[in-house]
N, C-alpha and C positions, 0 to 999 in steps of 0.2 A: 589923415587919421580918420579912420571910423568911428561911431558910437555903436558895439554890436551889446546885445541883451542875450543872456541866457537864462531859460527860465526852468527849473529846475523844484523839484516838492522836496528837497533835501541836501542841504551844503554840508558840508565836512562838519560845520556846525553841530549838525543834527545828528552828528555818531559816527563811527568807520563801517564803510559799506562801498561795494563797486561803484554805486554812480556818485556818489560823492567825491572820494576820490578822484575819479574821471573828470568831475565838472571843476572841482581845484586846480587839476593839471592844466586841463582846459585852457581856464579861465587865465592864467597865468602864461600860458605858452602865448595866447591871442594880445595876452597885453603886450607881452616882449617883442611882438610883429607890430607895436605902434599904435594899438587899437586901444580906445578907449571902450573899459568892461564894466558892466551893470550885470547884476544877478537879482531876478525876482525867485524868491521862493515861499516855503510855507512859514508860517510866525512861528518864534521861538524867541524866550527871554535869551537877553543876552545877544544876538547876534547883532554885528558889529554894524555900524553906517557904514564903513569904509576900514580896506585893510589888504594890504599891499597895492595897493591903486585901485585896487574894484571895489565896486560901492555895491550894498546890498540894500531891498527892496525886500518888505516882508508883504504878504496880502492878508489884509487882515480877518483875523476869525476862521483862519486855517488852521489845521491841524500837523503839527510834524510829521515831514512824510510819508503825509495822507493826500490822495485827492476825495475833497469831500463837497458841501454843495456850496459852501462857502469861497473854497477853492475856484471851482467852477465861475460862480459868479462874480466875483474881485478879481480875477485876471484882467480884464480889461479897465476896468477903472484903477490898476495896478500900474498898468504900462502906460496911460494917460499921466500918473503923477512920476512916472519914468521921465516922459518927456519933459513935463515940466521941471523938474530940478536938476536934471542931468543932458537935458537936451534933446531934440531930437534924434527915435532909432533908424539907422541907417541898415542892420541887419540883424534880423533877431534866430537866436538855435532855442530847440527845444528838447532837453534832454527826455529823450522816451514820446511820451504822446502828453508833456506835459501842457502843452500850449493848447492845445485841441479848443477849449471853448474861444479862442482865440482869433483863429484861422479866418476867419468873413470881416472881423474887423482889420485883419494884416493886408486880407487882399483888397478892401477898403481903399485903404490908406496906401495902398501900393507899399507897401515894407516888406523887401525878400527875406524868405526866412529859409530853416532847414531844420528837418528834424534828426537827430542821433537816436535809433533803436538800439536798445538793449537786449531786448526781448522779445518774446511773442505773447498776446493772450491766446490765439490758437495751439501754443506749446503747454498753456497753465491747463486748458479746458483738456487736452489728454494726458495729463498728468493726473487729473481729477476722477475723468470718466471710470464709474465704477466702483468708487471707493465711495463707501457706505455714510462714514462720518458726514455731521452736519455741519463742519467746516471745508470739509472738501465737496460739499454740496454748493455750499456758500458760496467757495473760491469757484466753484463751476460756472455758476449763475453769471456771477461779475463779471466773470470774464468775456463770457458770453456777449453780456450787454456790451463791455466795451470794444470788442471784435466784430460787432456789429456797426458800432459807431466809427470806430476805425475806415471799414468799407465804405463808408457815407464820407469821409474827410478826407482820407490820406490822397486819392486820386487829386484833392485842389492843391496839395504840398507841393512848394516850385521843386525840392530837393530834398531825398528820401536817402540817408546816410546809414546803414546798417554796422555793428559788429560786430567784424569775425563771416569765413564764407560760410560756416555752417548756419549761421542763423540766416544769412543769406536767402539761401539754396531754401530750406524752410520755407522762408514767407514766400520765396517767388511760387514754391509748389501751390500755398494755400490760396493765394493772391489768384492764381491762375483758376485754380480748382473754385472759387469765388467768383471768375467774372472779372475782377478788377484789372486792369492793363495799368501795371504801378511799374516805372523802374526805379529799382534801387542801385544805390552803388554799398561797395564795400569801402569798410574805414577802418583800419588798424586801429588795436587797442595798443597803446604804447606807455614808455614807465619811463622816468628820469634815472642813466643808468650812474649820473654822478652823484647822488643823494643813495639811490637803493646801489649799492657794491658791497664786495666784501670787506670784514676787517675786523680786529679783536672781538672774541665770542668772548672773554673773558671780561673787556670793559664794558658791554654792551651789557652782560648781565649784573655787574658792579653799579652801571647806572640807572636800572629798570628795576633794584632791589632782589633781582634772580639768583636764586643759589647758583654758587658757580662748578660745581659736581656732577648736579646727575644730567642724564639723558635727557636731551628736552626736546617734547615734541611740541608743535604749533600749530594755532589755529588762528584766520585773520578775517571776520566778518559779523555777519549775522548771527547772531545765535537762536538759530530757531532749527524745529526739528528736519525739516526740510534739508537743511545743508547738512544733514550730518553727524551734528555737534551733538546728540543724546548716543549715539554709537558709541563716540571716542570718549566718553565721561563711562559707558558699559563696559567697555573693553579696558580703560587703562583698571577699573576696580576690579574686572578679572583679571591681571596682573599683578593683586597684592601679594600673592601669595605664591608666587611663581618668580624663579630668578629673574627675572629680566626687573631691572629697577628703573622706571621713563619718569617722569615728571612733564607735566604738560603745561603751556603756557597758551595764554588766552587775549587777544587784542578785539575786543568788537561791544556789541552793544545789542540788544532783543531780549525776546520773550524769555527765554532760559538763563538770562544773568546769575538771577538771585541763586537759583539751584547750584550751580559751577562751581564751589567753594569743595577745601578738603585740604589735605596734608599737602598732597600729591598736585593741586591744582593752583595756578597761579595767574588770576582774573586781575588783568590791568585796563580794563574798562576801555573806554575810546581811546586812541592814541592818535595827537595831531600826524604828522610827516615824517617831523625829524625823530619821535621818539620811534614812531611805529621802524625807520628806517632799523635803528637801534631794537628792535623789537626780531626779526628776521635775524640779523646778526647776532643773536644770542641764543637762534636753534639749532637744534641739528639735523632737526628733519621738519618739514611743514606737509601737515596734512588736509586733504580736499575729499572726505567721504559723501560729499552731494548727493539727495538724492533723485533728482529734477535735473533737466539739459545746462546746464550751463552757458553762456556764451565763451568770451575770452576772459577769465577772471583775472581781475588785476593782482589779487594778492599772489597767485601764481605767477605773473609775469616778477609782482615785486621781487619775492624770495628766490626765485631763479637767476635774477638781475644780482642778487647777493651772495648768490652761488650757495644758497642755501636747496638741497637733494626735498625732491617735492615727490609725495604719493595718494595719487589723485585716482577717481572714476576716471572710465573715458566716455565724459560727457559733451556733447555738444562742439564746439569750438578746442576744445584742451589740445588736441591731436593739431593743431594749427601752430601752438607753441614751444610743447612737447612730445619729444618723443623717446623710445627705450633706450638712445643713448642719453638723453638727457632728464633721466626724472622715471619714474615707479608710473605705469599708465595701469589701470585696474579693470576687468569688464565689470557693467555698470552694475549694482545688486552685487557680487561677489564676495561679502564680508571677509567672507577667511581667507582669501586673495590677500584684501587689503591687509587685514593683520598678519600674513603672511610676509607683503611686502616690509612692513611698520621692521618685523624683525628680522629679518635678511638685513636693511641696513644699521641695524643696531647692532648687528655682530660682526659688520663686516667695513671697515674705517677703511679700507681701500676703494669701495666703492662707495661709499660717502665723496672719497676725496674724488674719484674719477668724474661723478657725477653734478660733485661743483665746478669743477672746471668747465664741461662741459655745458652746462644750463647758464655759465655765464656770457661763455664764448654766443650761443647760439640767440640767447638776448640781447648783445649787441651790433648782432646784424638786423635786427629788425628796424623800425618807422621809428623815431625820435618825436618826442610830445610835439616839436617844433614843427617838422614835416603834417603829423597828422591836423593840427590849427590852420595851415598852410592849404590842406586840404579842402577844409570846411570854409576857409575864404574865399579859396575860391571855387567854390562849386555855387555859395552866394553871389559872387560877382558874374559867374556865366549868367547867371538866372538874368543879373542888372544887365547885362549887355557891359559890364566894365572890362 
């Protein structure tokens, strides 16, 4: 049995969002391989010592979510009182580039580590370039800095875990076009298909408080304008007055909460696993108007995995999980596409039904949480020589 650490600026704790999810799944499939799991993250009241075997680590004078300079400088004095109450780490992951100020004390100490990308800051910085606003200024800047930092570290990372191949393919171009001689490998994003499946749409919203009548559309993440969510909140109000009658259901947590509210809208704030699983099973359609690359979004693997008919950009990764037999795929920017697609299946329960069957079938041929943990051990252990 190992001790491995995953260090993480946001647990399920901290809200529903892809890496969180991820690092729960995670954390859980590596326990069930025997390993003893430790999670350091950012401070939050409330988050647990321990809970289902994995013991949680906060650093203190962080900020939820945030990498900030507090963040920065308590990572290592973090994983010092790792060791001491929980013993010493035998392999530590880093979701994202969370570890970063980390990396000189791991190779110190000779402790293999790896890190899981999500993302790119060379994907944020041309997402930004050009747009006028001093928040996308901001996001320019930041990113900047830490894509510069990146190049300075990632080359000493024993094992470089990306994604999805689209984001792959990305950093290898940047990485190259940079200098950097990094290799990455690819890491399936994978879903628990015995938790997330189909199964009564009717108790699912009896237990989530959802009317059990109308058309319900979903959303499962961030809510910030970014991903989309100020579109479907524009669009479903230009449908008051027009036949089509949708109700929209809401799972996540951000900047746009408080606005979300209405007749029509139905904000159930964070949702742990099991309710969220119950949360997919209670739509009819789940929607992904993103406007940034995506990697492999978990909530689309979730809702597919529950045969719930998905209509999504085709951003980033998406085209890895879905495709026209399985799911609404949208060119990126397209609005009236998308609401194009929104009601096609609203009028048409045959291909609702075709297209659950389908996105379930094609979700359980993928990597199991199990396989992908499996992974990440051992790509740690080649590094050990185990």
């Amino acid at each position: 049995m190992s001790h491995l650490v995953v260090v993480v600026r946001g647990t399920v704790y901290h809200g529903v969002g892809g890496m969180e999810r991820h690092t729960e799944d995670l954390c859980l499939a590596l326990e069930r391989l025997g390993h003893r799991v430790s999670v350091v993250t950012t401070e939050l009241s409330g988050l647990p010592q321990e809970h289902r075997g994995i013991r949680f680590f906060a650093v203190k004078g962080s900020r939820p979510n945030r990498y900030t300079g507090a963040w920065w400088r308590g990572l290592v004095p973090t994983l010092v009182h790792v060791e001491k109450i929980a013993g010493p780490i035998d392999g530590l992951i880093s979701q994202s580039t969370a570890a970063q100020s980390a990396v000189g004390w791991l190779l110190d100490h000779h402790i293999h580590f790896a890190y899981i990308l999500h993302g790119s800051a060379r994907d944020i910085m041309r997402e930004n370039w050009g747009v006028t606003s001093t928040k996308a200024v901001l996001r320019y800047v930041l990113a900047a800095y830490y894509w510069r930092w990146n190049l300075k570290v990632l080359p000493k990372v024993p094992v470089i875990f990306v994604i999805g191949q689209d984001l792959a393919m990305r950093m290898d171009r940047d990485l190259l076009k940079s200098g950097a001689g990094i290799r990455l490998r690819v890491l399936p994003n994978a879903v628990d298909t015995d938790l997330f499946s189909p199964g009564s749409r009717l108790q699912a919203r009896q237990a989530l408080g959802l009317p059990a009548d109308p058309f319900l559309l979903g959303y499962s993440g961030r809510l910030t304008r970014a991903k989309g969510v100020d579109w479907i909140r524009r669009w479903l109000k230009s449908q008051t007055e027009q036949e089509v009658k949708v109700h929209w259901a809401i799972a996540g947590a951000g900047p746009l909460a408080s606005a979300l509210s209405g007749e029509q809208i139905h904000n159930l704030g964070s949702l742990n696993k099991e309710r969220l699983s119950l949360f997919y099973r209670a739509l009819d359609v789940l929607l992904l108007p993103t406007h940034h690359r995506e990697g492999v979004p978990l909530s689309v693997l979730e809702a597919m995995a529950s045969g719930i008919p998905v209509v999504a950009f085709d951003t980033g990764g998406l085209h890895e999980i879905m495709d026209s037999e399985s799911g609404i795929l949208i060119p990126p920017g397209d609005y009236e596409g998308f609401a194009d697609g929104i009601l096609k299946l609203y009028h048409d329960a045959s291909l609702r039904a075709d297209l659950s069957l389908r996105a379930r079938t094609r979700i359980e041929a993928r990597a199991t949480w199990q396989q992908v943990a499996q992974m990440v051990v051992q790509g740690l252990e080649k590094e050990r020589g185990g």
